[in-house]
ZAMARGU-4260 file (C-alpha; in steps of 0.2 Angstrom, whole numbers, plus 5000, padded with zeros to 4 digits):
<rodrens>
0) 4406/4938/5399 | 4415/4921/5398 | 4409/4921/5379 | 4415/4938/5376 | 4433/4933/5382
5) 4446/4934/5366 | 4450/4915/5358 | 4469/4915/5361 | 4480/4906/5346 | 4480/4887/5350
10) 4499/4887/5350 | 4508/4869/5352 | 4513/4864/5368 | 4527/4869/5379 | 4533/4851/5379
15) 4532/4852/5358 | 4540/4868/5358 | 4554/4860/5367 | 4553/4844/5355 | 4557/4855/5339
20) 4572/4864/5348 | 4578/4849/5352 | 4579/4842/5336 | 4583/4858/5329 | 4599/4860/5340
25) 4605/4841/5336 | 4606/4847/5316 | 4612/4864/5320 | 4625/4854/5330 | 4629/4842/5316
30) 4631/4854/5303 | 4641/4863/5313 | 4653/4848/5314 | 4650/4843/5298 | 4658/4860/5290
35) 4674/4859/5297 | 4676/4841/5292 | 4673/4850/5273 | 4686/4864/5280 | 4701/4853/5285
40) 4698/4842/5267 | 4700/4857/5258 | 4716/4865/5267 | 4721/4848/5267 | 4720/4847/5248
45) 4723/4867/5243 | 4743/4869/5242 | 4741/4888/5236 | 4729/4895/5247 | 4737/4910/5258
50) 4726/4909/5274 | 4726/4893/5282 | 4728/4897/5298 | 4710/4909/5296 | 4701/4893/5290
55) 4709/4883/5305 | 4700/4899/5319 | 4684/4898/5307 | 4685/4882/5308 | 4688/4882/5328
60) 4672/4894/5328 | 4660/4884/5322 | 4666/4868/5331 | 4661/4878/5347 | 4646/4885/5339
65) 4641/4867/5337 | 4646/4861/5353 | 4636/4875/5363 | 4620/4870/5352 | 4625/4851/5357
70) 4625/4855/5375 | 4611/4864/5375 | 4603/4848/5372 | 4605/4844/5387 | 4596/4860/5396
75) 4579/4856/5388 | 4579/4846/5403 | 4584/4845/5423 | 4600/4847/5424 | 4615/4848/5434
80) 4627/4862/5441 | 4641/4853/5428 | 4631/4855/5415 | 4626/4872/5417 | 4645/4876/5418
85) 4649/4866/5404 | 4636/4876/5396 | 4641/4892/5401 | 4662/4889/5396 | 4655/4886/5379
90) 4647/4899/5375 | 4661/4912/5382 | 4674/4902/5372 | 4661/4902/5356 | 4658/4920/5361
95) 4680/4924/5361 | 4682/4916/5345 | 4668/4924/5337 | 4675/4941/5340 | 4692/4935/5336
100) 4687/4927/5319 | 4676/4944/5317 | 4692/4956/5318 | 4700/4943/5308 | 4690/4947/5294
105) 4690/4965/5295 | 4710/4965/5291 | 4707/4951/5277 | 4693/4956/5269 | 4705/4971/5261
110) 4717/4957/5258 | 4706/4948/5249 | 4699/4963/5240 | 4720/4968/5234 | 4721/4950/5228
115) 4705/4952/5217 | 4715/4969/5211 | 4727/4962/5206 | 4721/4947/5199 | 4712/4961/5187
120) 4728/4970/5186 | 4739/4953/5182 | 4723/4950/5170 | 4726/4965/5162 | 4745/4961/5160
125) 4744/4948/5152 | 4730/4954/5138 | 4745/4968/5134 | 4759/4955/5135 | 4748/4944/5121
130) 4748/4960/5112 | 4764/4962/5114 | 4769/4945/5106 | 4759/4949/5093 | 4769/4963/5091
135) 4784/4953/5093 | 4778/4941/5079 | 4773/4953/5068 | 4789/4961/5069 | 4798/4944/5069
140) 4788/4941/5050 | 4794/4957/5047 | 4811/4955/5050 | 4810/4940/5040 | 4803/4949/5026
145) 4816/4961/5027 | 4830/4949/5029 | 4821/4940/5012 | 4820/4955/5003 | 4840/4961/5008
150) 4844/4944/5002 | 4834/4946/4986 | 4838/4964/4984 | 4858/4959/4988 | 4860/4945/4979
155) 4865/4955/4962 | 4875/4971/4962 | 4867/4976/4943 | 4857/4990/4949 | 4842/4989/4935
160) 4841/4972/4943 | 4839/4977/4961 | 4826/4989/4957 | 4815/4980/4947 | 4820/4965/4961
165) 4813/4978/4975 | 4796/4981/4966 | 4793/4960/4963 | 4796/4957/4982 | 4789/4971/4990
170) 4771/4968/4979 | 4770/4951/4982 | 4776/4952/5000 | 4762/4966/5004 | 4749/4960/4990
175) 4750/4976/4982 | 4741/4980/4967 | 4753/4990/4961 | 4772/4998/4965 | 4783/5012/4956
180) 4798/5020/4955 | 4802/5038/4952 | 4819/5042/4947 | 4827/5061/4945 | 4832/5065/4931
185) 4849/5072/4925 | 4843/5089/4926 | 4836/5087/4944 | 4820/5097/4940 | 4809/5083/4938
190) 4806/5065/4941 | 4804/5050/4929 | 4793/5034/4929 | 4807/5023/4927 | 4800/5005/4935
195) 4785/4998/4938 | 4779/4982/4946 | 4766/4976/4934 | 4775/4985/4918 | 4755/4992/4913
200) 4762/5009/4913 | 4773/5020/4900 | 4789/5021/4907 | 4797/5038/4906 | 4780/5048/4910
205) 4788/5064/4921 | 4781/5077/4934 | 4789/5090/4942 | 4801/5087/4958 | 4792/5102/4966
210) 4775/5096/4969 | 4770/5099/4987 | 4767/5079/4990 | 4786/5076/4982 | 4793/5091/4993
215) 4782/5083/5010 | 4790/5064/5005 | 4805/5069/5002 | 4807/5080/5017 | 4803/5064/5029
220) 4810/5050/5034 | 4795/5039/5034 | 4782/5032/5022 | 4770/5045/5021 | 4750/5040/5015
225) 4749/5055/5000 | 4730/5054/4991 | 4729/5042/4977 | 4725/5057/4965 | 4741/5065/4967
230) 4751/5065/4950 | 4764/5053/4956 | 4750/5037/4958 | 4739/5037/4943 | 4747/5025/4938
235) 4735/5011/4941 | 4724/5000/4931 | 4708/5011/4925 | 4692/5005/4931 | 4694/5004/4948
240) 4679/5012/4959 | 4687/5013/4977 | 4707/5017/4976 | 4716/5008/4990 | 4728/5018/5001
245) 4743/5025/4994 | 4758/5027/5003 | 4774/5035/4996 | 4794/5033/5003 | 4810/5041/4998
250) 4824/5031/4992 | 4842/5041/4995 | 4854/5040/4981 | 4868/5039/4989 | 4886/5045/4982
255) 4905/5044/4988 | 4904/5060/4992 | 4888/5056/5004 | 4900/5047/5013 | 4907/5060/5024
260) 4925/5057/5036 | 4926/5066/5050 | 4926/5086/5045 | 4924/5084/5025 | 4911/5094/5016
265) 4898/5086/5006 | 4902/5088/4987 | 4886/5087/4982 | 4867/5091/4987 | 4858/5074/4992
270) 4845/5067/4981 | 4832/5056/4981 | 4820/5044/4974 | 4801/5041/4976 | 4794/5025/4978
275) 4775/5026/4978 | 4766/5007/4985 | 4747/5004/4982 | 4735/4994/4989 | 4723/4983/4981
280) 4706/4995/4975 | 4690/4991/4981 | 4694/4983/4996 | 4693/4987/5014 | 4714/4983/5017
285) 4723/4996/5026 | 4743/5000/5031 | 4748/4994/5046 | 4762/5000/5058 | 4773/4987/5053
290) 4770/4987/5037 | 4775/5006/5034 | 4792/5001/5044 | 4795/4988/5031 | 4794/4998/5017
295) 4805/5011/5026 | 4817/4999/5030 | 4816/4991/5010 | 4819/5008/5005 | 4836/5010/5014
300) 4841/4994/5010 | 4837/5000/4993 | 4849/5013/4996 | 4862/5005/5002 | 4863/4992/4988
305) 4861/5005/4974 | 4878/5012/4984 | 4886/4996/4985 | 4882/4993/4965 | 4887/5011/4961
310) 4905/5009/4971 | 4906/4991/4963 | 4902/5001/4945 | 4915/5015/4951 | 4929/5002/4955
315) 4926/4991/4939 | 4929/5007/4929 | 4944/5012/4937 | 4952/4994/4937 | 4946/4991/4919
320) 4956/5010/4916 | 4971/5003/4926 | 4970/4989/4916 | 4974/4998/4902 | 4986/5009/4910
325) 4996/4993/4915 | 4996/4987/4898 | 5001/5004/4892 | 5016/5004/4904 | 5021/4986/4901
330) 5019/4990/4882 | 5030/5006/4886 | 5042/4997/4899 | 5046/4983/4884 | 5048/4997/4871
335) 5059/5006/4883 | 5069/4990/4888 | 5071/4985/4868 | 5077/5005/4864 | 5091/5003/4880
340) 5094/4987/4872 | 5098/4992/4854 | 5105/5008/4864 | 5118/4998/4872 | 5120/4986/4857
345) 5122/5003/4846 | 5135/5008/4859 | 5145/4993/4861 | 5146/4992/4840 | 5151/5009/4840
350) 5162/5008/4853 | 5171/4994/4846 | 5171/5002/4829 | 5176/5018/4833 | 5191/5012/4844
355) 5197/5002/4832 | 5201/5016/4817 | 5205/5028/4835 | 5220/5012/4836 | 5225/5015/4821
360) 5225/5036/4822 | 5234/5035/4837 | 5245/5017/4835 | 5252/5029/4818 | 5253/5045/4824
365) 5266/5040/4838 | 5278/5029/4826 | 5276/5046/4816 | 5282/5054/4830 | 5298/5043/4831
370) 5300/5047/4815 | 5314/5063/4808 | 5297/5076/4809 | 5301/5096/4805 | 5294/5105/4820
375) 5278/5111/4808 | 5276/5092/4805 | 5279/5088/4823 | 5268/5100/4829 | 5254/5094/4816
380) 5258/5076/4824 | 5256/5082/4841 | 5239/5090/4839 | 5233/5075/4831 | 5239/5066/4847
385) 5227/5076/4858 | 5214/5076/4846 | 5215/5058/4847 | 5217/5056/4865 | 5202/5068/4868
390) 5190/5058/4856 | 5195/5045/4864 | 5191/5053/4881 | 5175/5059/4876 | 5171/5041/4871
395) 5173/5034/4888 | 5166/5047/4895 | 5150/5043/4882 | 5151/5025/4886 | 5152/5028/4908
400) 5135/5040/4907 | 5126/5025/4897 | 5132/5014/4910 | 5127/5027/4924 | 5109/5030/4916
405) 5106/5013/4915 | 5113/5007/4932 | 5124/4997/4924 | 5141/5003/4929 | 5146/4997/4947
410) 5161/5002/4958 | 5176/4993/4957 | 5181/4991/4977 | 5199/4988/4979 | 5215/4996/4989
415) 5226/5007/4981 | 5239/5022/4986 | 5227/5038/4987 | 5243/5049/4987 | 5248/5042/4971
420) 5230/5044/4962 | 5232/5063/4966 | 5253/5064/4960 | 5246/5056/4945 | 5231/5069/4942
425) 5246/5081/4942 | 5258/5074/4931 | 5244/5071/4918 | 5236/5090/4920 | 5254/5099/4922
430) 5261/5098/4905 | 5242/5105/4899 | 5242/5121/4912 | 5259/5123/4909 | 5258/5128/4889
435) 5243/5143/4898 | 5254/5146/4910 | 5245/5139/4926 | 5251/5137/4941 | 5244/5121/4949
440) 5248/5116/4967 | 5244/5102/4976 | 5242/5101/4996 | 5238/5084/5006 | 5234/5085/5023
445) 5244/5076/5037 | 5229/5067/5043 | 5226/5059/5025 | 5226/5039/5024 | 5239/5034/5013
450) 5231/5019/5006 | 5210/5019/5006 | 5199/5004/5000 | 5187/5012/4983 | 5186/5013/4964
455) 5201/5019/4960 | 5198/5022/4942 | 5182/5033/4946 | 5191/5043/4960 | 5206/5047/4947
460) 5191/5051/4934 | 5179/5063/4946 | 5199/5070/4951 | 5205/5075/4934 | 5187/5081/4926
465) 5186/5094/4939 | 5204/5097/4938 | 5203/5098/4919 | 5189/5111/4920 | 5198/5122/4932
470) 5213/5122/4916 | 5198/5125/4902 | 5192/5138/4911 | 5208/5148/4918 | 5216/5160/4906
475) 5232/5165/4919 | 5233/5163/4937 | 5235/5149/4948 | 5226/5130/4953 | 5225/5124/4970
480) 5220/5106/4974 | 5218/5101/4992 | 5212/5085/5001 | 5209/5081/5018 | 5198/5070/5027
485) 5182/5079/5031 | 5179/5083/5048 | 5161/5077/5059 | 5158/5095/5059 | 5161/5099/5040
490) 5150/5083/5034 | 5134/5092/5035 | 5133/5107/5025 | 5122/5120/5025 | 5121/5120/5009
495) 5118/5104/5003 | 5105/5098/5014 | 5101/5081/5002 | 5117/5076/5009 | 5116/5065/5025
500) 5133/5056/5028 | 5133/5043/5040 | 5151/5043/5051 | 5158/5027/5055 | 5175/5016/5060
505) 5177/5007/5045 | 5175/5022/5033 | 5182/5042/5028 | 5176/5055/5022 | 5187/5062/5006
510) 5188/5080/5003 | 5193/5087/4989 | 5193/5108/4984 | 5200/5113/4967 | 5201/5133/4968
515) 5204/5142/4949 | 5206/5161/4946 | 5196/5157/4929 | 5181/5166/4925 | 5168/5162/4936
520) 5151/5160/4935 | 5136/5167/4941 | 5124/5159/4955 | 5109/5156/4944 | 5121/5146/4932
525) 5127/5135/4942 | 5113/5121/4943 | 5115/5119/4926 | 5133/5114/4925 | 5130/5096/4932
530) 5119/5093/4916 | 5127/5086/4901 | 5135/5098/4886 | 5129/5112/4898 | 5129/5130/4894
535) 5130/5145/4902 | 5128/5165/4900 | 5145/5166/4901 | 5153/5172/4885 | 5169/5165/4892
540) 5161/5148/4895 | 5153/5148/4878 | 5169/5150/4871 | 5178/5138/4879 | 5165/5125/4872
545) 5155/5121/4887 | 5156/5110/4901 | 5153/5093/4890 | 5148/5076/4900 | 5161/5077/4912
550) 5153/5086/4927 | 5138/5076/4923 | 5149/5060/4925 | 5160/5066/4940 | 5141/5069/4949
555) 5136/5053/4944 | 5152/5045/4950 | 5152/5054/4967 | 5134/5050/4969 | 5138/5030/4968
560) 5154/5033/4980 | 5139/5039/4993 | 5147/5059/4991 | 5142/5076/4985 | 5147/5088/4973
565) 5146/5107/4970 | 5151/5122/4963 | 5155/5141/4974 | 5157/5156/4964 | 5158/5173/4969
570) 5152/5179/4951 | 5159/5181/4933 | 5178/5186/4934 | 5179/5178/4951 | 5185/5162/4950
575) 5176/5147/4957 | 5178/5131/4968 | 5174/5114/4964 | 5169/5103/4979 | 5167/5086/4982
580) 5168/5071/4995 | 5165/5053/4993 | 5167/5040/5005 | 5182/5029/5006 | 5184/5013/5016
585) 5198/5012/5028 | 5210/4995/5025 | 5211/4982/5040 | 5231/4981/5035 | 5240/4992/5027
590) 5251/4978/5019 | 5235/4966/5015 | 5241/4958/4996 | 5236/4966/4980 | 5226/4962/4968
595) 5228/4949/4952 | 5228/4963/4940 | 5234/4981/4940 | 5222/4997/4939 | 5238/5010/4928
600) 5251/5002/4918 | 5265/5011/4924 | 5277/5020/4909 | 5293/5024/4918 | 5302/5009/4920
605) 5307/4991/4910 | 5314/4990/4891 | 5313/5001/4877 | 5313/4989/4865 | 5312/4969/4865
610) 5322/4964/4850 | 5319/4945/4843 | 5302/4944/4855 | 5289/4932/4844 | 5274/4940/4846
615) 5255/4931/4836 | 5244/4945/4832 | 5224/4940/4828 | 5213/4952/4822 | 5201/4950/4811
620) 5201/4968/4804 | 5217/4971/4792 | 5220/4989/4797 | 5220/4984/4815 | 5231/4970/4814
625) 5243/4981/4803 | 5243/4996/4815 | 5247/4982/4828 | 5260/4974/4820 | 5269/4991/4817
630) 5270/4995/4835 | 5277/4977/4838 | 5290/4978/4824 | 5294/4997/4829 | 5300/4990/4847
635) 5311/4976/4838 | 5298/4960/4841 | 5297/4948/4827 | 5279/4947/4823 | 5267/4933/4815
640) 5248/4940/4811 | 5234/4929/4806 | 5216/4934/4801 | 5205/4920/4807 | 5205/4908/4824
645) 5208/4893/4816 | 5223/4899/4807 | 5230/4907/4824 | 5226/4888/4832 | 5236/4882/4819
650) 5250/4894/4820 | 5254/4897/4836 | 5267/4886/4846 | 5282/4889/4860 | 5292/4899/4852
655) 5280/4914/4854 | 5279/4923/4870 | 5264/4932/4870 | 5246/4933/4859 | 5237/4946/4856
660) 5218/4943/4850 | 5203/4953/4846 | 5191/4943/4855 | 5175/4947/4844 | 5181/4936/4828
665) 5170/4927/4815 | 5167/4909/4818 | 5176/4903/4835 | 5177/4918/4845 | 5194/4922/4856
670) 5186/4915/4871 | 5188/4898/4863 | 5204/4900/4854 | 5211/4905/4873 | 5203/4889/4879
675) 5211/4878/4864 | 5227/4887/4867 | 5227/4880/4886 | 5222/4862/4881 | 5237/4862/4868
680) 5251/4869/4880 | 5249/4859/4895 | 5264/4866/4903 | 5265/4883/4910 | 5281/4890/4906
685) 5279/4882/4888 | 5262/4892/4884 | 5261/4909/4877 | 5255/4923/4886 | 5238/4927/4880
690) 5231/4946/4882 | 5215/4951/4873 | 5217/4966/4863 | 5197/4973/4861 | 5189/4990/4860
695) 5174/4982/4871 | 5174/4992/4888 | 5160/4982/4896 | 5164/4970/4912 | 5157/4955/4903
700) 5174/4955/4892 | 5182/4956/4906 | 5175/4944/4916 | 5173/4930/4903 | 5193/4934/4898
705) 5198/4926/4916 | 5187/4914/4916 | 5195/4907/4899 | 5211/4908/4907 | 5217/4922/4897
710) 5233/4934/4904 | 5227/4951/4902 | 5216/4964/4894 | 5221/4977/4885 | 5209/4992/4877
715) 5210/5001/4859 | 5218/5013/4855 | 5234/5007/4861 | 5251/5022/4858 | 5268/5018/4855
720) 5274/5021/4873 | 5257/5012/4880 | 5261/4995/4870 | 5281/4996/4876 | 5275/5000/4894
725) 5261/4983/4890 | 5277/4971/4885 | 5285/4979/4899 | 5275/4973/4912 | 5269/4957/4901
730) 5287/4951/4904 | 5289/4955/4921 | 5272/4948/4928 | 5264/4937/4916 | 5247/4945/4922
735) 5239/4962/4916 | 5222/4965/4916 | 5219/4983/4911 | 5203/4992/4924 | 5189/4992/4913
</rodrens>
């Protein structure tokens, strides 16, 4: 039964059992102790790694883990109460941390498992960041093409050349096989082969602008892929098995009127061209992103520089047309400057040689006047007086507008007695009313200045012309002429609004209103009285010859004394009133000292006649000087003429008083004889008085006759009372200078 008994397993011995534990626990114990040796090198070393204080408990773990397998070494044995507590501390300490380092890794296993995320997610960034610098670069090589092509394209403004420019750089920037350009035509209905970029094709082949693939180009502002069948590119090299892609941009033609400011319609429909862009055949080359927004951005550069070239074309036609305007208004200013210069060297000869035969009508008329006459005669001699004086009025007044049209003619300021311009107005136009029976009055009013700072002469002038019309045009009735110094109120006018007088201190406005029961005139007529040799509707008016230049000349006048002038007139058969103010400058004091010369000769006073006065006369012209010598010898001076200045330096000594001379001689002129005739008489009271005696009117004369040192001017034609009033005041002063 023995034998029957089961063999149990031989298993080793409890002793050996206990022998393998053993050794098993020592090398469990020194791993144990060994890994956090490994863990405190590598915290030690790792500066990044976030959870160091987890490796510092792991590590506290198995340190315990190791110290309970070490003490269990230990137990295999007898052993003591101390060692079983030892025991037994360990393993609850191994058993706390455990747990603890178990719950640890629950919350940092999803730590752990976020950072892996996002190292993914950072991974994934930074793939799209490299694409996007690709991106960036691509665009940067683009912009650089770009910026090469603008320079290329911009740096001509000849628009053939920044076409055919566009083409060369875009193909060999791209590596195309071939690029075009489609321009309208001037009908607009189709569009023409007008460049291309290998030159293999006939320029000027067309197609119609209303093809769908034109209509879907133009009609987008992008480069559109069209099919390289399509009319508008077959125009590549035959031959070819696989066409590349095709793509196909507008180019705006751009206008002044394109343009726009603000709220301004367009002038004109936009238009466009095509440029179609080709890719190399049988090859596998597509477009790319950036490539289509090169074009696009070539093709409005394109634009843009046609419109700069087309501006620039614009501008160099309208300064090569101003140009030629500026020559033609130079050429026309020179021709106009010679023709006022023969003009006023036509007048100045006329002038002279008009005043000199005027001297001697009017020098003989009045010695036939003191002449035994039978009233027929006298009557004859009388008119040809005022025939004179009115020829010689109208060549002033001839002479004054030239001046005025030119702006020649400048006011001559001075003081003088404005009571006794308007008493001499009246003693000159009363004699004249009185043979129609005019009444003419005259009213000044209180607060008029007696003396005023002005141009005489052109006041006296403007005065008497519109006084003079008032007596042409009055058959019967009455003349009333009235001055006073227009009030703030009255300077602004309703009816003349151009006029805008400025009030002041120092200055005064001069009224003046000349009322005439004459005919009258109707409203529409009356602008046109201030033209020269005006006429009216008036049958009255056209009888009496017009108003001639002498309301031209009084607007002229008034308009350089800063004034106005106009006509009122109720209608024909009413009358009228002529009205004017000009400004006048008030005198610091009254008694400042005259002048050195004297603006009217008076004729009331001095001798009548100057027996055994030795007078030189020296005029050139033998009528003139004869005429002068018979008014001489008529008021008893004893005369000596000569023809020439040398004869006159020659003749002339103390015993003559005075000199008359026409300073426009042959040869030496009067200015120089004046000069001579100084040198010679060194002492005053031994030299002669020397006045010119000229029909020139111009302030040159003038001007140059005080600088020579000369005494006086007097004008052509000169009367018989004129020349006794001249010696008069000759005599008396030594100085008269006659207001030119």
């Amino acid at each position: 039964m023995d034998s029957c008994n089961c063999i149990e397993p031989q298993w080793p011995p409890d002793d050996l059992l206990m022998k393998y534990q053993y050794i098993s626990d020592f090398f469990i114990a020194l791993a144990y102790f060994s890994i956090p040796l490994e863990l405190i090198y590598f915290v030690k070393k790792s500066a990044v790694f976030p959870y160091r204080w987890v490796l510092v408990q792991f590590g506290a773990f198995i340190v315990l883990c190791g110290a309970t397998h070490l003490i269990n070494l230990w137990t295999f044995t007898m052993h003591t109460r101390t060692v079983a507590m030892v025991m037994t501390t360990a393993k609850v300490f191994t058993a706390v941390v455990s747990c603890a380092t178990a719950l640890m890794l629950v919350h940092i296993i999803p730590d752990l498992l976020s950072v892996k995320t996002r190292e993914l997610f950072l991974k994934n960034k930074a793939a799209e960041l490299d694409r996007e610098m690709g991106l960036i670069r691509t665009q940067e090589e683009t912009g650089r093409h770009v910026r090469m092509l603008t320079h290329e394209i911009r740096s001509t403004l000849d628009r053939h050349t920044i076409l055919k420019t566009t083409l060369v750089e875009l193909g060999r920037t791209l590596a195309l096989e071939e690029c075009a350009l489609w321009m309208p035509t001037r009908t607009g209905l189709e569009l023409q082969l007008s460049y291309t970029l290998r030159q293999q094709n006939p320029v000027g082949y067309t197609v119609p602008i209303h093809l769908p693939v034109i209509n879907q180009v133009f009609s987008s502002s992008h480069a559109v892929k069209i099919s390289p069948k399509c009319p508008v590119a077959r125009i590549r090299p035959a031959g070819k098995y696989m066409p590349g892609e095709v793509v196909a941009v507008r180019v705006p033609l751009l206008h002044l009127s394109n343009f726009q400011i603000n709220d301004w319609p367009e002038l004109s429909t936009k238009r466009y061209a095509l440029m179609v862009l080709m890719l190399p055949s049988d090859s596998a080359r597509q477009w790319h992103v950036h490539e289509l927004e090169l074009v696009e951005v070539v093709a409005d550069q394109v634009a843009v520089a046609l419109s700069h070239a087309a501006i620039l074309e614009e501008s160099m036609r309208a300064r090569d047309l101003l140009m030629e305007q500026n020559v033609a208004l130079d050429l026309a200013r020179r021709e106009a400057e010679t023709a006022i210069r023969a003009r006023n060297d036509f007048l100045a000869v006329m002038n002279h040689e008009m005043r000199t035969p005027m001297h001697a009508i009017i020098a003989l008329s009045s010695l036939l006047q003191e002449t035994e006459l039978t009233p027929e005669q006298r009557l004859m001699v009388e008119t040809i007086l005022k025939s004179s004086n009115l020829l010689s009025t109208l060549i002033n007044d001839v002479l004054d507008l030239s001046r005025l049209e030119d702006g020649s003619l400048q006011l001559d300021l001075g003081t003088f007695n404005l009571f006794a311009v308007f008493r001499e107005v009246l003693n000159l136009i009363k004699p004249i009313a009185s043979v129609k029976k005019l009444h003419v009055s005259l009213n000044l009013a209180p607060d008029l200045p007696e003396y005023a700072i002005g141009d005489e002469k052109r006041l006296m002038q403007t005065i008497l012309n519109v006084v003079g019309n008032a007596v042409k045009f009055s058959k019967e009735g009455s003349i009333s002429i009235t001055a006073f110094v227009a009030k703030s109120e009255l300077l602004r006018d309703s009816r003349t609004p151009e006029f805008f007088p400025v009030p002041s201190d120092n200055h005064f406005y001069l009224r003046v209103q000349v009322k005439d029961s004459g005919v009258g005139i109707s409203p529409q007529d009356i602008p046109k009285l201030f033209t020269k040799f005006a006429q009216t509707q008036s049958t009255a008016t056209r009888n009496s010859g017009g108003s001639g230049l002498g309301l031209a000349i009084c607007k002229r006048f008034v308009n350089l004394m800063e004034g106005h002038i106009w006509i009122e007139s109720e209608g024909l058969g009413k009358g009228c009133t002529a009205i004017f103010m000009v400004k006048l400058g008030i005198p610091e004091r009254l008694n400042e000292p005259k002048l050195p010369f004297m603006p009217k000769v008076p004729t009331n006073h001095g001798p009548t006649a100057f027996p055994g006065l030795k007078v030189l006369v020296m005029d050139e012209n033998g009528v003139s000087r004869m005429v002068t010598k018979g008014l001489l010898v008529h008021l008893g001076c004893d005369v000596t003429m000569v023809s020439s200045s040398e004869e006159c330096l020659r003749v002339v000594s103390h015993e003559h008083k005075v000199v008359f001379m026409d300073v426009c001689v042959p040869g030496m002129d009067g200015y120089e004889v004046a000069i001579r005739i100084n040198e010679k008489f060194t002492k005053r009271h031994e030299r002669p008085i020397i006045v010119a005696l000229t029909g020139n009117t111009d302030k040159v004369t003038k001007e140059n006759c005080m600088r020579v040192g000369m005494d006086g001017i007097i004008l052509k034609p000169v009367s018989l009372d004129k020349m006794r009033s001249v010696l008069s005041d000759l005599l008396e002063h030594r100085v008269l200078f006659e207001a030119i």
